[in-house]
OpenMM code with the backbone's topology and positions (N, CA, C; nanometers):
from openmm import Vec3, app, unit

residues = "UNK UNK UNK UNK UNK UNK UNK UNK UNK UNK UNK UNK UNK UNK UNK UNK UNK UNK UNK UNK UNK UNK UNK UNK UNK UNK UNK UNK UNK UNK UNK UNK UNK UNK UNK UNK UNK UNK UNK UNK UNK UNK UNK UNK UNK UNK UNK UNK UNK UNK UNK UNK UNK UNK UNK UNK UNK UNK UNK UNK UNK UNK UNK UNK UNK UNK UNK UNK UNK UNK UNK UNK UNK UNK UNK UNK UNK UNK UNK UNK UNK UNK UNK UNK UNK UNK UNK UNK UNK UNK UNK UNK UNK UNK UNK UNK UNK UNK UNK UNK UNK UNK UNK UNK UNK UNK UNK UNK UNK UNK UNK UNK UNK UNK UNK UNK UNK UNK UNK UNK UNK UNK UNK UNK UNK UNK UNK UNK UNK".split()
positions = [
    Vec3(0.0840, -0.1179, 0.0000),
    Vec3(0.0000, 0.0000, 0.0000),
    Vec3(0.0889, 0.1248, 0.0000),
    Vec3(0.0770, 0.2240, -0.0897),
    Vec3(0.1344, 0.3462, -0.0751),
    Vec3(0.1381, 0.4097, 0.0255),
    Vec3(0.2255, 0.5022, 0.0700),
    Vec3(0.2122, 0.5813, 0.1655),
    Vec3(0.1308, 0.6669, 0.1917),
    Vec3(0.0208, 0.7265, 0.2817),
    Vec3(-0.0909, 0.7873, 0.2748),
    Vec3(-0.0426, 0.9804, 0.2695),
    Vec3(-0.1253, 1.0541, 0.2236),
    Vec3(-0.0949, 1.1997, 0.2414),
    Vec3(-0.1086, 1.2190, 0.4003),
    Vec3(-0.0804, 1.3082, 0.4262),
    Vec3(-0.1227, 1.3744, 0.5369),
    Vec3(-0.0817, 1.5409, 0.5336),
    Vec3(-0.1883, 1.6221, 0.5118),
    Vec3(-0.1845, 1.7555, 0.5018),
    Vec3(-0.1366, 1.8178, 0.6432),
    Vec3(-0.0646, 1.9295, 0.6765),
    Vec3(-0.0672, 2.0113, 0.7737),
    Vec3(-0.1120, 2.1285, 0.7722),
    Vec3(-0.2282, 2.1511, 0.7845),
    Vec3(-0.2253, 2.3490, 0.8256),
    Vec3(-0.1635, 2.4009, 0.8620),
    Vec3(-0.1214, 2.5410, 0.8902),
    Vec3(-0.0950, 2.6554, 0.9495),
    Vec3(-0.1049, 2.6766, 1.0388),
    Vec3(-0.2103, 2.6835, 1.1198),
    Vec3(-0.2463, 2.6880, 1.2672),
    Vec3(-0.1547, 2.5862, 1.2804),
    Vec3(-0.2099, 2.4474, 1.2681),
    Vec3(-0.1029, 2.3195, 1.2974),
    Vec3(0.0224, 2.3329, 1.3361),
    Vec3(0.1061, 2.4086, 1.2912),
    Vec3(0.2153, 2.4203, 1.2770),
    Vec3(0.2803, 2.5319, 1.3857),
    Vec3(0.1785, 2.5998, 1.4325),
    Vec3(0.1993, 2.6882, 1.5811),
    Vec3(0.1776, 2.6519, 1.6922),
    Vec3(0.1934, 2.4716, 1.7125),
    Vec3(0.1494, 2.4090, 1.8275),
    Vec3(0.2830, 2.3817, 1.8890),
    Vec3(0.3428, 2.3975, 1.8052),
    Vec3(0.5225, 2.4043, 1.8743),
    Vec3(0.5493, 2.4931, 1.9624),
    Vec3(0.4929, 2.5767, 1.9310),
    Vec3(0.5582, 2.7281, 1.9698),
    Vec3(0.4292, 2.7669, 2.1281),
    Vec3(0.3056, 2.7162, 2.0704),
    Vec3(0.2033, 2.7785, 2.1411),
    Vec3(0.1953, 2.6393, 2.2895),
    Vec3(0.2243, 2.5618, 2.2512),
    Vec3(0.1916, 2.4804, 2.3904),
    Vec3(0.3668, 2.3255, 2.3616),
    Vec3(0.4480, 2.3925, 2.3190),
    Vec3(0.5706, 2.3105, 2.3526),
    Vec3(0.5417, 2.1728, 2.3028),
    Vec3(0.4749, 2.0920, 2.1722),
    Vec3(0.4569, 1.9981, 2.1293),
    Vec3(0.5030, 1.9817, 2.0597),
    Vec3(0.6257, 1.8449, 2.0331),
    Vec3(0.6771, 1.7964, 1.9088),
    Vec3(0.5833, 1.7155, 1.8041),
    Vec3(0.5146, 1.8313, 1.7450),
    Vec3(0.4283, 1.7409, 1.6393),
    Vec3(0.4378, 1.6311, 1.5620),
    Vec3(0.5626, 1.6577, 1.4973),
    Vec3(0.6546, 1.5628, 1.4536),
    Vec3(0.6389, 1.4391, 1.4892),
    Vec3(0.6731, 1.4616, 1.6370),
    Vec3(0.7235, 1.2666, 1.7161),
    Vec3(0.5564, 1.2352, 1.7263),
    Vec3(0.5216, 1.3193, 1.7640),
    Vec3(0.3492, 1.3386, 1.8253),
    Vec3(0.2218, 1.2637, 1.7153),
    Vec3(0.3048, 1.2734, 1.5647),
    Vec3(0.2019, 1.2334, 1.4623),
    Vec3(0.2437, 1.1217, 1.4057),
    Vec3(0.4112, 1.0739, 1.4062),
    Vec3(0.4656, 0.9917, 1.3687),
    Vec3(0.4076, 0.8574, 1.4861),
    Vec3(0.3871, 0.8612, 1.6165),
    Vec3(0.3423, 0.7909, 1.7051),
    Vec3(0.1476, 0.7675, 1.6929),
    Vec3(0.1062, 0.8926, 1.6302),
    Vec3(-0.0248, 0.8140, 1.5962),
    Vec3(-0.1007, 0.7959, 1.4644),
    Vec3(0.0402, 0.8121, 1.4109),
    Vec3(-0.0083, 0.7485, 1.2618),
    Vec3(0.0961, 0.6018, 1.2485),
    Vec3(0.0509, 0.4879, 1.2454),
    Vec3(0.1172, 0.3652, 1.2606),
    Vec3(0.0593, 0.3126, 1.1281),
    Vec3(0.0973, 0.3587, 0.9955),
    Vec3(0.1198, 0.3327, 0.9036),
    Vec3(0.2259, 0.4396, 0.8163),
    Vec3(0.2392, 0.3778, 0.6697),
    Vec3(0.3343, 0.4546, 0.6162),
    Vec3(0.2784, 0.5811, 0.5360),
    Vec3(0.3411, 0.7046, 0.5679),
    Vec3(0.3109, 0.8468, 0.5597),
    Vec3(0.4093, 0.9386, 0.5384),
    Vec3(0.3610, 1.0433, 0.4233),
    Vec3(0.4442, 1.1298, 0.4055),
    Vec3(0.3416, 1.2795, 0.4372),
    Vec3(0.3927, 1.3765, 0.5004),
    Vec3(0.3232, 1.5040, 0.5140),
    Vec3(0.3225, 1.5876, 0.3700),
    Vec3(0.2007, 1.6773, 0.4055),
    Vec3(0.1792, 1.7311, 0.2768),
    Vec3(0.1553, 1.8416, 0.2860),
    Vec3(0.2279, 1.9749, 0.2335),
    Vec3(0.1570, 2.1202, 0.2550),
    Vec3(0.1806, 2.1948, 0.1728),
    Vec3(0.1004, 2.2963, 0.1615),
    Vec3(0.1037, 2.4179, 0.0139),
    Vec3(0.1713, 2.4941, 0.0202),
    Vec3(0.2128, 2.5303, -0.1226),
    Vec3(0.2997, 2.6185, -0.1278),
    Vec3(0.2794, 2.7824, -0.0384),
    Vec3(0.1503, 2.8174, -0.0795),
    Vec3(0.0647, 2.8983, 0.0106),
    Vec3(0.0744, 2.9225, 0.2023),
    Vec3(0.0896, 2.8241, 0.2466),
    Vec3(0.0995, 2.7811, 0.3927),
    Vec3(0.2633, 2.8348, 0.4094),
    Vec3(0.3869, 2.7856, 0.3434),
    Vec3(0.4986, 2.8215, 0.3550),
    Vec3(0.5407, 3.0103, 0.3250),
    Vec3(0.4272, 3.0446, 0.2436),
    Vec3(0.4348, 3.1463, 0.2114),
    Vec3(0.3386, 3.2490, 0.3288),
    Vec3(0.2772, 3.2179, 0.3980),
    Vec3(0.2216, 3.2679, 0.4604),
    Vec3(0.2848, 3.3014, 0.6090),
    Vec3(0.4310, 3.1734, 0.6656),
    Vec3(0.4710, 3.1711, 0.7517),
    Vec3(0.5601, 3.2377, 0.7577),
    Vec3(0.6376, 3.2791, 0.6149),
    Vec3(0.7449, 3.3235, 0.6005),
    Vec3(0.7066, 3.4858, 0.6090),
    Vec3(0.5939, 3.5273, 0.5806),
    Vec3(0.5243, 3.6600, 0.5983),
    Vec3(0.4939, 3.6934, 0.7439),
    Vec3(0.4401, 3.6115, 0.8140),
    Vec3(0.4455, 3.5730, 0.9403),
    Vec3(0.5818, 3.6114, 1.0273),
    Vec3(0.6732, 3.5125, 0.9891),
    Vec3(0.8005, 3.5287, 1.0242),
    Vec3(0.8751, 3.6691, 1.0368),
    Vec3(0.8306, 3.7499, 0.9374),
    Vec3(0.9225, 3.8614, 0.9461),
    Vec3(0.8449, 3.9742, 1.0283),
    Vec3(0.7321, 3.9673, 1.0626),
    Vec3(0.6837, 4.0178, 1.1776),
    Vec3(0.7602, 4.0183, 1.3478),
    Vec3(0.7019, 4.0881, 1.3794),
    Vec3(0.7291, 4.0848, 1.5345),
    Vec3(0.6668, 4.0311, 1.6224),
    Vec3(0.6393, 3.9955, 1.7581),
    Vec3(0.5335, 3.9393, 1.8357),
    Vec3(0.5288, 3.7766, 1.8554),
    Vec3(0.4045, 3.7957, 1.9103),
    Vec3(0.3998, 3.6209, 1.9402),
    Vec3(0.3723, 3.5404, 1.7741),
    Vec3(0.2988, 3.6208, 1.6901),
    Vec3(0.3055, 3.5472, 1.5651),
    Vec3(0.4120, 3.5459, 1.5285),
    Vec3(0.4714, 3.6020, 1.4727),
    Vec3(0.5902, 3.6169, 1.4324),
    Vec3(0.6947, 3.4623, 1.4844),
    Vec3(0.7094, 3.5107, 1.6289),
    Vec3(0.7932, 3.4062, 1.6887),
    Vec3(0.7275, 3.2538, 1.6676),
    Vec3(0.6454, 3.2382, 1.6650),
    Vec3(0.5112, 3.0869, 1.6372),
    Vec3(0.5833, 3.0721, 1.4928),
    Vec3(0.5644, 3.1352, 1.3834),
    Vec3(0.6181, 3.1402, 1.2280),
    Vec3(0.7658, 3.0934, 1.2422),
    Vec3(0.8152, 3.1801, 1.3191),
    Vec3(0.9538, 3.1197, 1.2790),
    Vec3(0.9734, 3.0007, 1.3172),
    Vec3(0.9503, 2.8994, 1.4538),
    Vec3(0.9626, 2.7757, 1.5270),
    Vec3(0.8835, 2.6762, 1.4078),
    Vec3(0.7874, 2.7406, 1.3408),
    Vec3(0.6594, 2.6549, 1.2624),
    Vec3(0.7915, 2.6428, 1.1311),
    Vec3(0.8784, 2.7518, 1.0419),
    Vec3(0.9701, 2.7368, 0.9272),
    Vec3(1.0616, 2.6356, 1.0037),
    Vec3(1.0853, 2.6629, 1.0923),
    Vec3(1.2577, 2.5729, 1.1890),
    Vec3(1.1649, 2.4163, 1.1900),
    Vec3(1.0745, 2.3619, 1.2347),
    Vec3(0.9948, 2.2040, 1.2161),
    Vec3(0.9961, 2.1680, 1.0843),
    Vec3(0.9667, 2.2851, 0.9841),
    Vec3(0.9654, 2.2411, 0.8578),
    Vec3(1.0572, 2.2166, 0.7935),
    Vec3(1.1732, 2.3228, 0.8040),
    Vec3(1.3565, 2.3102, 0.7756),
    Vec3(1.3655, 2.1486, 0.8741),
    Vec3(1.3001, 2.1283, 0.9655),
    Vec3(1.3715, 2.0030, 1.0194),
    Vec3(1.4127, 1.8677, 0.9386),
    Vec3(1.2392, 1.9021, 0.8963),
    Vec3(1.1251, 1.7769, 0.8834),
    Vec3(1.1764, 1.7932, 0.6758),
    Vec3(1.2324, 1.8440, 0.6545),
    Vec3(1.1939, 1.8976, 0.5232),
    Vec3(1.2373, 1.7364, 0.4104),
    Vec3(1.2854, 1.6170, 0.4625),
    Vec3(1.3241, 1.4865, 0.4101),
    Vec3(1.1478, 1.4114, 0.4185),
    Vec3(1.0653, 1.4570, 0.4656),
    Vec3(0.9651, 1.4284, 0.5013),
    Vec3(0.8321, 1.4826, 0.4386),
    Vec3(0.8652, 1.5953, 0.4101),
    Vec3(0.7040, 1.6877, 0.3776),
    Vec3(0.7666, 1.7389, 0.2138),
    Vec3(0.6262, 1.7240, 0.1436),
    Vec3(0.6113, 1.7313, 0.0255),
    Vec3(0.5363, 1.8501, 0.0322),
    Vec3(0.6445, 2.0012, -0.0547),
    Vec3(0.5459, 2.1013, -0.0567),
    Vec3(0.4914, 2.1328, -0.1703),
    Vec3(0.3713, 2.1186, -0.1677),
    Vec3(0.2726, 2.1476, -0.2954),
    Vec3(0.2885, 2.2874, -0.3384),
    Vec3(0.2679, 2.3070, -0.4807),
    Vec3(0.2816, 2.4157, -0.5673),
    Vec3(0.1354, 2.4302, -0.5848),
    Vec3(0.0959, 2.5513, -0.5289),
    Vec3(-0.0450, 2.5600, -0.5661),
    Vec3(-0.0779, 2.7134, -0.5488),
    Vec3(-0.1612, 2.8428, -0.6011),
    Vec3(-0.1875, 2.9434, -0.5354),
    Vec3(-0.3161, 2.9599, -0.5342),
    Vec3(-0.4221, 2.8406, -0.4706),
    Vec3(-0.5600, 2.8521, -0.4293),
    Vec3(-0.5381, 2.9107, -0.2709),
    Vec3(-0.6359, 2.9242, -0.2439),
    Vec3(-0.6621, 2.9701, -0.0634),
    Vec3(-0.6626, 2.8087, -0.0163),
    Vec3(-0.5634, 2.8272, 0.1008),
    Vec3(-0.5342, 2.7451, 0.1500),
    Vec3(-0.6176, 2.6218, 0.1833),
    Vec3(-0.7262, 2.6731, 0.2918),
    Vec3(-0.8133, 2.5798, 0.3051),
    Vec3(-0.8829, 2.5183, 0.1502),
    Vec3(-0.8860, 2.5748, 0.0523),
    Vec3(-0.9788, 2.5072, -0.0444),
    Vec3(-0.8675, 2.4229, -0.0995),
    Vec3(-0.7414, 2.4059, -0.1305),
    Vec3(-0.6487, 2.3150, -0.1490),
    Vec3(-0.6757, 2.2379, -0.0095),
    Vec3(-0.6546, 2.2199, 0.1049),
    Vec3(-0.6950, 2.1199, 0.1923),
    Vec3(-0.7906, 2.0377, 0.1660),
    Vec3(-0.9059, 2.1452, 0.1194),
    Vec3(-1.0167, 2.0289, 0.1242),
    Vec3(-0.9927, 1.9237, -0.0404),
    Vec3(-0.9925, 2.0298, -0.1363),
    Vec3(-0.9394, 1.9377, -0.2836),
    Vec3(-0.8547, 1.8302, -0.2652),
    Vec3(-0.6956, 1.8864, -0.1827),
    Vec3(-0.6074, 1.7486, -0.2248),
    Vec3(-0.6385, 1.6223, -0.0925),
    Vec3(-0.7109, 1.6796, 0.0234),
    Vec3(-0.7673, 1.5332, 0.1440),
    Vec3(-0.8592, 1.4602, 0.0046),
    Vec3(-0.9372, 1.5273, -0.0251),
    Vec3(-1.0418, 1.4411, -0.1140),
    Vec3(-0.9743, 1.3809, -0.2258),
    Vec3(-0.9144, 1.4344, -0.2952),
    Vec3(-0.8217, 1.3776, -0.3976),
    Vec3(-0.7437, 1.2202, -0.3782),
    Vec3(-0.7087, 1.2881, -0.2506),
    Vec3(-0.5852, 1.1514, -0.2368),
    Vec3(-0.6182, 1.0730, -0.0746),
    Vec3(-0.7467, 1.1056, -0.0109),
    Vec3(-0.8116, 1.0386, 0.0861),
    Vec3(-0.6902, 1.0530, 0.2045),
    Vec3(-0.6803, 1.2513, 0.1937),
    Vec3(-0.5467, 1.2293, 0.2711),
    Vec3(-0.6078, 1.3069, 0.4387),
    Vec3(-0.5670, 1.2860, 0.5413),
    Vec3(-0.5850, 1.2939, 0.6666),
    Vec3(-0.5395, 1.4125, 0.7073),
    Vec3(-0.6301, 1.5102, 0.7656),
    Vec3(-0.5709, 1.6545, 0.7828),
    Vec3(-0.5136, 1.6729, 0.9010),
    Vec3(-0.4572, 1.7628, 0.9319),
    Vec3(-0.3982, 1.8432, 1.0831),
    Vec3(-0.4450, 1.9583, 1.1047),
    Vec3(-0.5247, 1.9940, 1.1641),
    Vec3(-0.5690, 2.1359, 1.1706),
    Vec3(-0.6370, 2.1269, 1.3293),
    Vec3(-0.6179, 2.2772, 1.3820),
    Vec3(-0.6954, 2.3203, 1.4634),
    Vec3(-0.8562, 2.4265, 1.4234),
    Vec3(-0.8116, 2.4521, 1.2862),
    Vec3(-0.9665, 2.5474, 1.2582),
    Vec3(-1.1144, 2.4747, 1.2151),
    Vec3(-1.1923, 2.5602, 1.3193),
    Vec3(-1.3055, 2.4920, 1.3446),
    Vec3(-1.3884, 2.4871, 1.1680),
    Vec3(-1.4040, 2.6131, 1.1268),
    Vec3(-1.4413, 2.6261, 0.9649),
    Vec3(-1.4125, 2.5115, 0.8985),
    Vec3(-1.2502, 2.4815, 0.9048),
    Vec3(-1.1717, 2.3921, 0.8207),
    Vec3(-1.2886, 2.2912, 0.8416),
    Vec3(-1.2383, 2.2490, 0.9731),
    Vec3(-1.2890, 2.0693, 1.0467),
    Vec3(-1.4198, 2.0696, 0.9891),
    Vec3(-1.5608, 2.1484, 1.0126),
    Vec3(-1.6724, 2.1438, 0.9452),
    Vec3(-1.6656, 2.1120, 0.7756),
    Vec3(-1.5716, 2.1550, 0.7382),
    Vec3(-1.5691, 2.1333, 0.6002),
    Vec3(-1.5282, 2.0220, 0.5983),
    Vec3(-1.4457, 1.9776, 0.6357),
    Vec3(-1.3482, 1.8403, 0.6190),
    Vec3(-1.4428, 1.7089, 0.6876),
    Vec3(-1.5296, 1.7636, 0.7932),
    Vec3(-1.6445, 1.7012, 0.8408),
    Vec3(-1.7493, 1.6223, 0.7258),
    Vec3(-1.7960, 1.7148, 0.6720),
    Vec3(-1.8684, 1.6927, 0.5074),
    Vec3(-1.8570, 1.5817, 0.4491),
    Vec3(-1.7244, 1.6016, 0.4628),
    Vec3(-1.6498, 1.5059, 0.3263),
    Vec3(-1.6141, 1.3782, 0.3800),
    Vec3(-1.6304, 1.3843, 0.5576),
    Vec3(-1.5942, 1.2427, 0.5590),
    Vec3(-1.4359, 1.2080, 0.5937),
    Vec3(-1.3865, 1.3541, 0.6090),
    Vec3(-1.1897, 1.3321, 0.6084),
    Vec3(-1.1408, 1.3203, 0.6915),
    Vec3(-1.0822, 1.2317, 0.7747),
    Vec3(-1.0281, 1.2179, 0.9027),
    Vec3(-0.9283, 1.3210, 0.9329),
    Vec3(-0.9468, 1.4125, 1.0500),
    Vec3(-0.8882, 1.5131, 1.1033),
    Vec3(-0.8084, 1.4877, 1.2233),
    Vec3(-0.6967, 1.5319, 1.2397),
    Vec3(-0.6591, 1.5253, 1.3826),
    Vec3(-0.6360, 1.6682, 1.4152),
    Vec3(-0.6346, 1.6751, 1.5113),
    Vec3(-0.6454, 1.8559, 1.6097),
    Vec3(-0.5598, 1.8505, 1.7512),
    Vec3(-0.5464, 1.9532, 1.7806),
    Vec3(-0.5403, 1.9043, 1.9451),
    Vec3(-0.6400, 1.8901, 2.0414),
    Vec3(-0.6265, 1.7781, 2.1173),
    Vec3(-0.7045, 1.7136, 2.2074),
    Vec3(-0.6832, 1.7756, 2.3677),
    Vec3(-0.6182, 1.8091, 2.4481),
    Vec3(-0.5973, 1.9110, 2.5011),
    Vec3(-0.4689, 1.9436, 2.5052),
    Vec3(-0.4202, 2.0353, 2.6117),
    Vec3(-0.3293, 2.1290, 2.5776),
    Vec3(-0.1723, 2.0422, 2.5660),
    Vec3(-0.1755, 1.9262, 2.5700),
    Vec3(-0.0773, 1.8533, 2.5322),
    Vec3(-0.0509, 1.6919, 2.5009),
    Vec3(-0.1681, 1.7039, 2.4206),
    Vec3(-0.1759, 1.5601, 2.3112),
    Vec3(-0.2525, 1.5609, 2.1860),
    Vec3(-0.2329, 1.5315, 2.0706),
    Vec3(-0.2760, 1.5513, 1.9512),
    Vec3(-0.3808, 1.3678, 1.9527),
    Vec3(-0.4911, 1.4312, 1.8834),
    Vec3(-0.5453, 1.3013, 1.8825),
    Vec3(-0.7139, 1.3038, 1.7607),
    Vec3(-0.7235, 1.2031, 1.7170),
    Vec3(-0.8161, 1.2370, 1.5853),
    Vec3(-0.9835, 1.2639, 1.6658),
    Vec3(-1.0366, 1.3737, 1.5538),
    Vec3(-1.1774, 1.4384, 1.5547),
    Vec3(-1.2799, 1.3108, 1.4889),
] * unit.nanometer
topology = app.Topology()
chain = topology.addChain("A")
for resn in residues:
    res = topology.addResidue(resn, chain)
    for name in ("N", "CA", "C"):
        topology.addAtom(name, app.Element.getBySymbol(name[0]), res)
């Protein structure tokens, strides 16, 4: 069996920074099959805008680019310039791929369709919606 997608949001990606979680080890431990992460070109571009800000965003952006510089043997970044969430919902449905998100909008949408979501479960364990 191929390796499954697994999308990350944006928000997703400020759980490092916002409550000290290695998402990374955190998703690799509850996904017990074979997986590669998946995110838009859009999302990288948004952090890096992020990044050069000041503040608590700012600082969240940069820790969220430094996971991705980690992880980067791992995550496949999509070339795309739709709005983010509507590439989430297209390529989960496309390729029956499993999201990461904390936004409630998103999850209702992704709800719809039937797409298995994981979020955070409380303030320090990730676990599926």
């Amino acid at each position: 069996m191929p390796p499954r997608a697994v999308i990350i949001d944006t928000n997703f990606l400020f759980l490092p920074y916002q409550f000290k979680i290695n998402i990374m080890k955190d998703l690799d431990y509850l996904l017990d099959f074979s997986h590669y992460y998946a995110i838009s070109s859009q999302t990288i571009a948004e952090l890096e805008t992020l990044g050069a800000t000041s503040g608590k965003a700012g600082a969240a952006a940069r820790v969220a680019l430094k996971v991705l510089q980690a992880n980067r043997h791992r995550i496949r970044v999509i070339e795309d310039d739709r709005h983010v969430d509507d590439w989430i919902v297209e390529h989960a449905r496309e390729k029956r791929a499993i999201v990461c998100t904390n936004d409630r909008k998103l999850r209702t949408r992704l709800k719809a369709d039937n797409i298995k979501i994981i979020t955070m479960k409380s303030k320090s364990r990730l676990g599926y919606v």
